[in-house]
N, C-alpha and C positions, 0 to 999 in steps of 0.2 A: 670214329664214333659219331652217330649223329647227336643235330641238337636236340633232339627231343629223348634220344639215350642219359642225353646229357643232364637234361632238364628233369628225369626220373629221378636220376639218380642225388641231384640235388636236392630234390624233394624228399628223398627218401633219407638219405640223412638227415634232415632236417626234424622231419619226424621220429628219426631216432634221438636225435637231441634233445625234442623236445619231449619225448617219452620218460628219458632220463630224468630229465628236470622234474617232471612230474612226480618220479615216484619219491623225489625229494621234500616235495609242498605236498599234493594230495593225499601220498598213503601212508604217510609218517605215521596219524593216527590210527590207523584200521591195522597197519602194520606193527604195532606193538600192541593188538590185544594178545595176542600169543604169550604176553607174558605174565597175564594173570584169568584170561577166559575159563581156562579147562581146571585152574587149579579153585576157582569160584565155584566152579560144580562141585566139587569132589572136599573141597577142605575149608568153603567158605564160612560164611555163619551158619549158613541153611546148609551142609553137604549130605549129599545122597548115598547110598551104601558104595561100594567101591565089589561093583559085581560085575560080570562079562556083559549081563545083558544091559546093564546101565548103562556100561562104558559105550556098547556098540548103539543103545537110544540115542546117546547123548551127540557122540560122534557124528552120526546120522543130522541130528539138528542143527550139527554146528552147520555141515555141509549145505543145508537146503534150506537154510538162513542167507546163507553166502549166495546163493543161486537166485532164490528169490527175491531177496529185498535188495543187495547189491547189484548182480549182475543182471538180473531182467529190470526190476525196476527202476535201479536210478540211473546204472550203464546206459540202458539201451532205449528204455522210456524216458524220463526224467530229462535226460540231457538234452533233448530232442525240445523239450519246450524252455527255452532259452529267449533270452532278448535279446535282438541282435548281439548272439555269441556269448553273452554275459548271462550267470546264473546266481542261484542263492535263494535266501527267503527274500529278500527285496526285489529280488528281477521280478521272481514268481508272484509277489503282491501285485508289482505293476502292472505284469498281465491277465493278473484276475480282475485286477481295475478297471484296466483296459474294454474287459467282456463285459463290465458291469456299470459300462455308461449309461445314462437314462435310468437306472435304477438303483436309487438311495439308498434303502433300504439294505438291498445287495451288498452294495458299494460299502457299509458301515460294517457289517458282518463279516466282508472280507478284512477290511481295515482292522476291527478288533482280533481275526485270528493271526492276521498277520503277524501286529506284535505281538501276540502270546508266542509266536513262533520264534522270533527277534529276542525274545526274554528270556526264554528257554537256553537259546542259544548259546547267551550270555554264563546263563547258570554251569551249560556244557563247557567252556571256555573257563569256568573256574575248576573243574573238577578235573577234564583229562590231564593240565600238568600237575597235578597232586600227583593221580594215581599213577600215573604213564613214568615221573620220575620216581615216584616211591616204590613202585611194583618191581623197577630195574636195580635201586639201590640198595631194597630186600635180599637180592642175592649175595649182597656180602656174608649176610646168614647163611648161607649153603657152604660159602667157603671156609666159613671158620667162625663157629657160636659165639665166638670173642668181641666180634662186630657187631653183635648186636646193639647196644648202647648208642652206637653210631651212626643208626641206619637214618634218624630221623636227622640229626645236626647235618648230615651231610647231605640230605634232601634238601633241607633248606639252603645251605648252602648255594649249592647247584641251580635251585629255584631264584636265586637273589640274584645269582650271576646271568641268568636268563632276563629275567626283566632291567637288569643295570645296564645290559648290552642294547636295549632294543631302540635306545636315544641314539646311537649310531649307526641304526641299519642295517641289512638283512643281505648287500651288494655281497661283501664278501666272504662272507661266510653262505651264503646261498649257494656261490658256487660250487662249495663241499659238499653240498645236502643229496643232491643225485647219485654221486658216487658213492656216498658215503652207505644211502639204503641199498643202494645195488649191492654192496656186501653183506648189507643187514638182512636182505630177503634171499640170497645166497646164504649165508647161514644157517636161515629158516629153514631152508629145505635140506641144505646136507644133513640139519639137527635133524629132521625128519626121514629123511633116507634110514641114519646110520640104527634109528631104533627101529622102521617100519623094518627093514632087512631080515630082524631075529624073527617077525612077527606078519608076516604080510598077509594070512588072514582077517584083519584089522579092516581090510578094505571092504570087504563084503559090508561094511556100514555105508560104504554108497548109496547101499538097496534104503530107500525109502518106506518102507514096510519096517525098519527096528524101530525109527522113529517117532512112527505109527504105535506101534507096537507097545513103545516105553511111555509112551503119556495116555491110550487108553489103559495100561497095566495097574497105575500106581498115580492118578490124577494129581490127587495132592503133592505128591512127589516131584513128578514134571512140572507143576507150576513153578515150582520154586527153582528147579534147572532150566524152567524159562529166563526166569529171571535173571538167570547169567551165563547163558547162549546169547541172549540181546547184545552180550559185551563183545561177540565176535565181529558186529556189526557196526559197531561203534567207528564214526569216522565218516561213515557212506555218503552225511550230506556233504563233508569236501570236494566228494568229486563234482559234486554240479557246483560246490557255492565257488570253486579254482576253475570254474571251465572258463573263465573269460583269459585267464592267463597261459592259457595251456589250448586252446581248444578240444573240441568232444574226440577226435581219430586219437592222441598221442594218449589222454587218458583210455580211451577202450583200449585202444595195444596194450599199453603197459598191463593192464588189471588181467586180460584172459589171458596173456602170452608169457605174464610173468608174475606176478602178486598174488591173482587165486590161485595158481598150483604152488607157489612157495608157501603161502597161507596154509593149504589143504594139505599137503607133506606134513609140516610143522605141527596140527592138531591131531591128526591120523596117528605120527611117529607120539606125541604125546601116550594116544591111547594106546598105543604098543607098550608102554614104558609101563605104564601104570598096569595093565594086563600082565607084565612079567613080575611086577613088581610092585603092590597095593601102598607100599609104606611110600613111594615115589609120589603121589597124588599129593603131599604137603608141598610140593614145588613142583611141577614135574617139566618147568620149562626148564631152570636151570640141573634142577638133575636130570635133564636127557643128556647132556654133553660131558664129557668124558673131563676128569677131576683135572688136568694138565691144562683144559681152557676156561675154566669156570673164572680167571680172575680176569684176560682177556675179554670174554664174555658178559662180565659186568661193566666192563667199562665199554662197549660195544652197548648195548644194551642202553647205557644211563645217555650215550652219544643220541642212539637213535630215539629218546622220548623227549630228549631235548629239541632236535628236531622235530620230532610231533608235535611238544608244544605250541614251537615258534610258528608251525601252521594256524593254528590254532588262537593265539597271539594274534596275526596278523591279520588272519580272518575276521575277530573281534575291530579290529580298527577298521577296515574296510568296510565290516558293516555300517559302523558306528558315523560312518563320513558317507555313507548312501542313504541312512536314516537322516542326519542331517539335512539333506540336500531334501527329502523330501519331507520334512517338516517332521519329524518326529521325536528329535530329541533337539535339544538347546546349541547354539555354535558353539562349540569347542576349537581349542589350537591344535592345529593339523602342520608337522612337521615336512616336510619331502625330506628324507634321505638316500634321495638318487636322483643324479642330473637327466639319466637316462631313461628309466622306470618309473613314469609317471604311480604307478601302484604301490609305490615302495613307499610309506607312510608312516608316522610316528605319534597319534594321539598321548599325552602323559598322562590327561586324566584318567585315560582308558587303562593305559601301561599300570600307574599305579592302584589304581582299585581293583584290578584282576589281581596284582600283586599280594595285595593284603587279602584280600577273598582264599586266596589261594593257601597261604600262607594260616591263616585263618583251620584250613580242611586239615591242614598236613599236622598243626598242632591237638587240633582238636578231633581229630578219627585213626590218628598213628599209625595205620598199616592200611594196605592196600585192599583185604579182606573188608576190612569195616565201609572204607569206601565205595567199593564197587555196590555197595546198597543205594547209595549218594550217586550214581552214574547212570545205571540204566532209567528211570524215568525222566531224567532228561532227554537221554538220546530219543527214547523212544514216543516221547510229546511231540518233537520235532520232527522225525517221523510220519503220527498217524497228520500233524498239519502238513508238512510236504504233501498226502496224499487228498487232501480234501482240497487244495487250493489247486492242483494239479488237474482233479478230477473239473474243475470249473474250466480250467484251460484246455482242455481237452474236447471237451462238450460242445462250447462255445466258439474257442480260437480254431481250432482244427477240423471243430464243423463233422465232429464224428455223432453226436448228441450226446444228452443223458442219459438212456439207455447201454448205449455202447463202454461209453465214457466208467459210468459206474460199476459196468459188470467186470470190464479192465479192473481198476481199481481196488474194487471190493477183494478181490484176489489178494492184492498188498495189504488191503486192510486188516483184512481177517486176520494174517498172522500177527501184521503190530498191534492188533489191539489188545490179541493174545500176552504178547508182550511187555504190552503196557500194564495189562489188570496182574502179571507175574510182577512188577516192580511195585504195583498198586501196595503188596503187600510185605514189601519191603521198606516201604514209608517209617515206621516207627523206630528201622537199622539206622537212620541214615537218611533214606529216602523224601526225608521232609526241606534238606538243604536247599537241594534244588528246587524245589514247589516254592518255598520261602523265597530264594532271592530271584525266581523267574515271578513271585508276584507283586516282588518288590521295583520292580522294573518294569512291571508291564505297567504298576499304577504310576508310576515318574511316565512314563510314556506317552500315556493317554490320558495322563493331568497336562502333558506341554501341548500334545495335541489339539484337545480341548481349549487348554486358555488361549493360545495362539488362537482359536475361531470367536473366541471369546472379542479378544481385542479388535481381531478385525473387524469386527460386526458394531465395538465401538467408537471405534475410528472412522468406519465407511459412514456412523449415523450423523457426524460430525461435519461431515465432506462436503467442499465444494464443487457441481462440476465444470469442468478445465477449461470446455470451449466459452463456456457463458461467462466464464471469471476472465478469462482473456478479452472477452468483449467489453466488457465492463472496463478496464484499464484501457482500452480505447480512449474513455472517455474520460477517463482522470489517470492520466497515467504519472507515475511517481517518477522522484529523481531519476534516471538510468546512470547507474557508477561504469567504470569498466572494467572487462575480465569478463570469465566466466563461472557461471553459478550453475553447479551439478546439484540436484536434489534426487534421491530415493525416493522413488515411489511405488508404494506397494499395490495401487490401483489405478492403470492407465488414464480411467476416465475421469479420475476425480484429482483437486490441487495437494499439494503434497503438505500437509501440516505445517512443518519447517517453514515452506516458503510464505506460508502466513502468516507465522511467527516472526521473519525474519522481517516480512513486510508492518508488523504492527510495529515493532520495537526499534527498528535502525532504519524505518522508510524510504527507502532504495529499493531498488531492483538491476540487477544484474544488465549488460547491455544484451548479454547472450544467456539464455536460461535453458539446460538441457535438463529434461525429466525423463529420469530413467527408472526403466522397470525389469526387474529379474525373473523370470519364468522358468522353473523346472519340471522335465517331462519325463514321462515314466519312459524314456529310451536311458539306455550307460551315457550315450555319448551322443551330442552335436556335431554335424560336421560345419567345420569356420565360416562355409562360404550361409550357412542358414542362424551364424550368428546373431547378428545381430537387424532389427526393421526398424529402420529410420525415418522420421516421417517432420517435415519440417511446418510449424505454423504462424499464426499469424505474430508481428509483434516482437518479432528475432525468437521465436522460442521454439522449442521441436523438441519431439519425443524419441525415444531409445530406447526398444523392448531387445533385453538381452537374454537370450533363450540357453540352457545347458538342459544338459543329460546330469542322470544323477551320481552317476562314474567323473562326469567330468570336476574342475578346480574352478571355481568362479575368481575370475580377476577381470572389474568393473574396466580400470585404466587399460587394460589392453583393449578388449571388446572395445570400447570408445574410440580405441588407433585404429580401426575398422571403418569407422565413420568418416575417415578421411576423403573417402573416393569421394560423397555426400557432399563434401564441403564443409561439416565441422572441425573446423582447429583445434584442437584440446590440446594447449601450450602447457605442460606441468605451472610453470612460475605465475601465470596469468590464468587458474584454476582453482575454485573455492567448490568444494564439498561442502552439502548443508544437509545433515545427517536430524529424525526426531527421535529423541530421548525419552521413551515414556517411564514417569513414575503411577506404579501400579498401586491401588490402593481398594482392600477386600471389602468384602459387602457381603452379610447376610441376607438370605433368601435369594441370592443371584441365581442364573440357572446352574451354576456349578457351587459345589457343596463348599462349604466355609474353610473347613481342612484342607481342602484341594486347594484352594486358592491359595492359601500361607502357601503353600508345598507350591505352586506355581511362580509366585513373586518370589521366593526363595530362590527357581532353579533358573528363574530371570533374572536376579540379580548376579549372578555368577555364570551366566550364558559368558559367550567370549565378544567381544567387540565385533561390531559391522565393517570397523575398520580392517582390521586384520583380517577378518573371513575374505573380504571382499578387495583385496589386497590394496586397497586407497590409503595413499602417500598419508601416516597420521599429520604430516606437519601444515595438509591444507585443509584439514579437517575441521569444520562450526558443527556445532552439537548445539539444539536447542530443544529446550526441555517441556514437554506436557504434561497433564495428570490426565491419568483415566482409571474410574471406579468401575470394578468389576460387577 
């Protein structure tokens, strides 16, 4: 065998493996709409008559939902505009950022959809494990009316044991998540087989024309089976927001060579069911399967929206520490739980407040019906912003322009916006949840935004600059103690507060004085060797710009071990951190509104320490304190 047989074939399993992995993280979500989409149509709040030609509309839209907005535009498009490899609403801000250099105005516009996108997200991240595990534990009602009373205690349940798990990590039990859907979407399709079989007439809903057909029929009608057709869709931005994990090849395999035809079996074999059988439409995932697996099948079922969850889950932390890194929300305690998988991540504050959000849906909208009102206008906010931020990267990055760019686009638009105005009117089911706590989060967002510009702007008025203050101790230069004196600096060119502080009150100065500065750029990742830029000056002092990506961990004490080639020594024992402490203090008429500002100094007081973000030893830590009025 040759090596290059050899090197195929290596490669080729590999891409199998990671195909596998995939359909474990990626299509957990989109993979359990099958268990309450079709039955949303037919038996939701809004349900539509339960007639041939409906079923074959309806059919029809799930299909060219699927093709459209999944498989051309986020497959095939979407994935394509990536950041070195890495996706999501944060890669995609950066690269609109990116396009919208030199122009402010631009640049804030993208900024404020961003987060609205980010918040959304958020709101999505509370509702899929509601309904994803309530939809699957429902089926205990198929097998026996007795369970009813129990459907919701054991959702919770299930929900509690999901977030109680997440403080020890995803290592292994991740490893069951690929095999585990490959049976789940094997199922899919046999369940779809076994009912298309009786029925395979069912298929002529390919043709694009029932589709057509059924929403200029019966407008009012179709709106409202818009409204949850959108749920078949549900999941689609995992596949870009997982592509840094998986790369773009093993997710396209997996979705057209195994997910949409098990999907499209499974919805089809539905409408077979419900064609033979109209009283089928109050369930018709779990009564497609034959009474002998129906108790199997729930516990299958409640497995794989667990797994959807934990996508889902995870996704929320990983955004939550990419927004961090670029200034959008506050430092939080970011756990590693895995020595190997730098991705593998444990936010608590995050863990618990989805928790309760969650818990929050599952008490207060009891079945998976009431919810799905609560789901589609998030998915699909997320959506029509994926295609506007897209359509700028496109235009710009890719140098296609805005003509090109938006006639693409508009395409994808059209139907989400359709979408969207179908959930529009499901707002007062439900539908308000999501709008609520996506605008409760986008104003935490872009109050920490804000006041973070806020500060800086009153700190930099403050400042002194570094070369001129260095000249100036030329000529009166104070005690020099020994060791070395690390200070944070948030503006290369100007003296670090601390160090003036330090200098008014205990009048010394360090023999060796290193000012470091942290820079994050809209890439995932740095690579080591463009770590760090050294620069040595007058007076034993030199500067330290330490540059990340927003994927990457900032730890200041390593990058420092970098500066060795340089000639800085940085001896743990013989190393003093001098960290500034601001207390924040409101002002009416500021340029940020009075409310905002409580609500800023609030989510500053409970931001997480510079210490621990920035993984500095706390025991060589000076903390010295300022005021600044906002």
């Amino acid at each position: 065998m040759s090596l290059e047989t050899q090197n195929s074939e290596i490669s080729g399993k590999r891409l199998m493996a990671l195909s596998l992995a995939a359909l474990g993280v990626v299509y957990g979500d989109i993979g359990t709409s099958p268990l309450y989409a079709v039955k949303e149509v037919f038996a939701g709040n809004h349900p539509i008559p339960v007639t041939e030609a409906n079923i074959y509309g309806s059919l029809s839209l799930f299909f060219w939902a699927l093709i459209i907005v999944v498989s051309l535009k986020y497959v095939i498009f979407i994935m394509h505009a990536d950041n070195r490899g890495e996706g999501g609403i944060m890669a995609l801000i950066a690269l609109a950022l990116r396009e919208a250099q030199g122009r402010p105005t631009q640049a804030k516009v993208i900024v404020i959809i961003g987060i609205l996108g980010a918040a959304l997200f958020y709101g999505d991240g509370m509702v899929t494990p509601a309904i994803s595990v309530l939809s699957a534990v429902e089926g205990l009602e198929v097998v026996t009316p007795v369970m009813k009373p129990f459907v919701i205690p054991v959702a919770l349940a299930v929900l509690f044991g999901l977030f109680m798990i997440q403080s020890r990590g995803t290592a292994v039990v991740g490893a069951a998540f690929g095999p585990v859907m490959l049976l789940w979407f094997s199922v899919l399709a046999a369940l779809g087989l076994y009912n298309v079989i009786g029925n395979p007439v069912v298929f002529k809903a390919l043709n694009p024309v029932y589709g057509v057909e059924f929403l200029l029929s019966n407008p009012g009608l179709a709106l409202f089976a818009m409204g949850n057709v959108v749920l078949a869709v549900t999941g689609a931005e995992a596949l870009y927001a997982d592509m840094g994990h998986f790369g773009r090849k093993p997710i396209q395999r997996a979705w057209f060579l195994f997910v949409l035809p098990a999907l499209m079996l499974n919805y089809f074999g539905q409408g077979a069911l419900i064609i033979a059988n109209p009283a089928a439409a109050a369930n018709p995932f779990f009564l497609s399967a034959p009474s002998w697996a129906l108790v199997p099948l729930v516990a299958l079922a409640t497995l794989a929206t667990v797994i959807a969850s934990q996508a889902v889950i995870s996704g929320a932390f990983s955004v939550t520490r990419q927004a961090m890194q670029l200034n959008f929300v506050p430092r939080m305690e970011v756990r590693h739980t895995s020595h190997e998988q730098a991705g593998q991540i444990y936010l608590p504050a995050v863990n618990w407040g989805l928790m309760i959000g969650v818990m929050i849906l599952v008490l207060g909208f009891k079945s998976s019906n009431n919810l799905a009102a609560a789901y589609g206008i998030a998915v699909t906010g997320d959506m029509v912003i994926t295609s506007i931020l897209a359509t700028i990267v496109v235009a710009l990055g890719w140098g296609w322009g805005w003509w090109k760019a938006i006639a693409l686009f508009s395409v994808f638009l059209v139907v989400e916006l359709a979408f969207l105005f179908a959930n529009i009117l499901k707002i007062p089911d439900g539908g308000w949840f999501p709008l609520v706590a996506g605008l409760a989060i986008f104003t935490l967002m872009t109050t920490w935004k804000r006041g973070r510009q806020l500060v800086s702007e009153r700190l930099k008025g403050d400042q002194l600059e570094l070369l001129p203050f260095i000249d100036s101790l030329s000529m009166a230069m104070p005690v020099r103690v020994p060791g070395t004196a690390v200070f944070l600096n948030a503006d290369p060119s100007g003296v670090p507060h601390a160090l003036l502080h330090n200098l008014m009150h205990n009048k010394v100065l360090h023999e060796r004085v290193v000012l470091v500065s942290v820079q994050t750029f809209d890439v995932p990742y740095v690579p080591d060797i463009d770590r760090v830029e050294f620069r040595r000056l007058k007076e034993n002092f030199c500067t330290v710009m330490i540059q990340y990506g927003f994927m990457d961990e900032p730890d200041i004490p390593a990058a420092l071990a970098i500066c060795e080639k340089d000639g800085l020594d940085i001896s743990p024992l013989d190393t003093t951190y001098f960290l500034g402490r601001e207390t924040l203090i409101p002002r009416i008429n500021s340029e940020m509104a009075f409310w905002r500002e409580k609500i800023y100094i609030a989510m500053f007081r409970n931001a997480g320490s510079a210490t621990a973000y920035f993984k500095i030893p706390s025991n060589r830590v000076v903390e010295l304190g300022t005021q600044i009025v906002l």
